[in-house]
C-alpha positions as CSV (number, residue, x, y, z in Angstrom):
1,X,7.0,-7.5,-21.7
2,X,8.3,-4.3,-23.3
3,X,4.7,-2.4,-21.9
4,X,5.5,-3.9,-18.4
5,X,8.6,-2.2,-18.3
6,X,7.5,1.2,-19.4
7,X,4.7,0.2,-17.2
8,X,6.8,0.4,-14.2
9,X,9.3,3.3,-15.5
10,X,6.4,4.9,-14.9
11,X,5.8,4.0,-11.7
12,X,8.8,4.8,-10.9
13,X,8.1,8.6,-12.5
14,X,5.3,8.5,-9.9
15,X,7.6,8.1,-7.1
16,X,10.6,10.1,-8.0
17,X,9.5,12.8,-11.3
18,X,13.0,13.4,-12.7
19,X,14.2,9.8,-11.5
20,X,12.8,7.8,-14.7
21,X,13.9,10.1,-17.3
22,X,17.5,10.5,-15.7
23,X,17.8,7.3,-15.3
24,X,16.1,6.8,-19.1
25,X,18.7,8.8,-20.6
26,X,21.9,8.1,-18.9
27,X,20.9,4.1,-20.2
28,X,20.7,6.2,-23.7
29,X,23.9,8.3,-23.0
30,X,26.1,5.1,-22.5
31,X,24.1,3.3,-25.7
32,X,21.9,0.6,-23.4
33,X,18.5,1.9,-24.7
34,X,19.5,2.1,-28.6
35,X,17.7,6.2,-29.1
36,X,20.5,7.3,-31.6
37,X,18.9,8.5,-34.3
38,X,14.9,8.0,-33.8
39,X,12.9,11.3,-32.3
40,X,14.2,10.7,-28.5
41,X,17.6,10.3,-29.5
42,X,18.1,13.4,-28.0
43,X,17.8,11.8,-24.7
44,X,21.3,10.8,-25.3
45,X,22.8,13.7,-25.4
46,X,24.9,15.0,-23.0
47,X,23.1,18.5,-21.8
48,X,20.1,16.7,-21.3
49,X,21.5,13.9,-19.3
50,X,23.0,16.3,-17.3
51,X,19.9,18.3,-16.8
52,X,17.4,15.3,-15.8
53,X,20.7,14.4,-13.5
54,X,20.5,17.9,-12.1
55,X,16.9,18.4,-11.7
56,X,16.9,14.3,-10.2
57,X,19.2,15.5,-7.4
58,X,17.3,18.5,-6.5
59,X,14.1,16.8,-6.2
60,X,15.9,14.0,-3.8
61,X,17.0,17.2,-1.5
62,X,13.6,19.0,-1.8
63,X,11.4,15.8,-1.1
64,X,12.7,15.8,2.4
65,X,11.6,20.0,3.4
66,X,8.4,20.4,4.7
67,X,7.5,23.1,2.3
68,X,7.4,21.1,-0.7
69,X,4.0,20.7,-2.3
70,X,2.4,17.0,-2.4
71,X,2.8,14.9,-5.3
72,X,-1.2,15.3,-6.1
73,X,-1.7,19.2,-6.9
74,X,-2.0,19.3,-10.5
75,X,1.5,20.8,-11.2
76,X,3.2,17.7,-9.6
77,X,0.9,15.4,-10.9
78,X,0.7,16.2,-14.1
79,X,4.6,16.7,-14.6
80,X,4.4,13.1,-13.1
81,X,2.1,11.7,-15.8
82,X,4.6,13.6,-18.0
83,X,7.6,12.5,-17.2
84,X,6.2,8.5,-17.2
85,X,5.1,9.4,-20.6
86,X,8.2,10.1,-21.8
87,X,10.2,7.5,-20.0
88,X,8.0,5.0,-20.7
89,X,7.9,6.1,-25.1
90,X,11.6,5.6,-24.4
91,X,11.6,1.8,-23.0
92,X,9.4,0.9,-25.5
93,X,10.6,2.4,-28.8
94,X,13.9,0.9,-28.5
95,X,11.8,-2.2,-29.1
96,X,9.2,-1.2,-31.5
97,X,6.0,1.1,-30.1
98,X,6.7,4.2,-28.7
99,X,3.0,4.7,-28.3
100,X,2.2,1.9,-26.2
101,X,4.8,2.5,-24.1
102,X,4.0,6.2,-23.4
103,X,0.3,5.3,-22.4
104,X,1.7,2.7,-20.0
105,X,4.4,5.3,-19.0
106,X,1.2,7.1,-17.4
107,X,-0.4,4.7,-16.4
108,X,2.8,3.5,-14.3
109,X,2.8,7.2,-13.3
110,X,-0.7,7.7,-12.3
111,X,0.0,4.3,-10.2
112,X,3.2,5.7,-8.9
113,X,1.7,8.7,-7.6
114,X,-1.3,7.6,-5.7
115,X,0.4,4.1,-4.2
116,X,3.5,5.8,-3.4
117,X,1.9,8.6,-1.8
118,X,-0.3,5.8,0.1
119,X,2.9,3.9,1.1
120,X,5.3,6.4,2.4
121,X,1.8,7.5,4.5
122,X,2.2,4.1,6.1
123,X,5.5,3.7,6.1
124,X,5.9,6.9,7.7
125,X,3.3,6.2,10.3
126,X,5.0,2.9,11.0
127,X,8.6,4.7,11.9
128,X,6.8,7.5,13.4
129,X,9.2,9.9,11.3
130,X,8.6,10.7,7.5
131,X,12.1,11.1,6.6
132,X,13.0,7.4,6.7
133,X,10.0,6.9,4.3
134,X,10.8,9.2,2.2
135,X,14.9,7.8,2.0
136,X,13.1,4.2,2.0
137,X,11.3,5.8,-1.4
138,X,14.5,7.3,-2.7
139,X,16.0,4.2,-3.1
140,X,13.2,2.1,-4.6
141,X,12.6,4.7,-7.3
142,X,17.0,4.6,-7.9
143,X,17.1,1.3,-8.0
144,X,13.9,0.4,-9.4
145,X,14.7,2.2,-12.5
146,X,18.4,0.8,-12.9
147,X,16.3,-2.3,-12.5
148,X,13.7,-1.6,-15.3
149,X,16.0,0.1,-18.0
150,X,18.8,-3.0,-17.7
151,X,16.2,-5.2,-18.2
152,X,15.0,-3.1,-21.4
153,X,18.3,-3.0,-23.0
């Protein structure tokens, strides 16, 4: 079950690339995903919860300008794949393997990426407008992570 959830944290890094590990290390911040003392611990900590928090919040507001690159040019892709790793090391060492969960952490990424970019295609084409997609994305990845990492702790 662990691998499922770090699994979909990753997903959820494919959707939203600063969502999973904000949402990752608040859970550690307020002692929900026991870190304190292994080698992520430092997801904890309060400067870096801030920063993921910081850097989450941006990428909601840039998402929605035209300008901003899509999620499959290496940069964004790879920072996905990344950011799933690390989330999804996080889910799974609290229970044991921090390996396993890191490889499903891209996986869930990789899966993130690619679906999400084909859903918010059609969801967009649906409304006729890609800013209700995008919002209707926002608040899967939010809520899909608060999701994941309570049922982890």
């Amino acid at each position: 079950m662990i691998y499922v959830l770090a699994l979909l944290i990753g997903v959820v890094a494919g959707l939203r690339a600063m969502m999973a590990p904000a949402i990752v290390s608040w859970s550690a911040r307020v002692g929900a995903l026991g870190l304190r003392g292994t080698w992520l611990g430092f997801l904890g900590s309060a400067w870096v919860t801030w920063l993921f928090t910081l850097l989450a919040l941006a990428e909601l507001v840039t998402d929605q300008l035209p300008r901003t690159p899509r999620r499959t040019v290496p940069i964004q892709f790879a920072t996905r794949v990344a950011t799933g790793a690390l989330s999804g090391a996080a889910i799974a060492l609290a229970r044991g393997s921090w390996i396993g969960g890191g490889l499903a952490g891209m996986a869930g990424a990789a899966i993130g990426t690619l679906g999400g970019r084909a859903a918010r295609a059609r969801t967009a084409a649906a409304l006729g407008r890609d800013r209700p997609a995008a919002i209707l994305e926002d608040v899967i990845a939010i809520g899909g992570g608060l999701l994941i990492v309570a049922a982890s702790s």
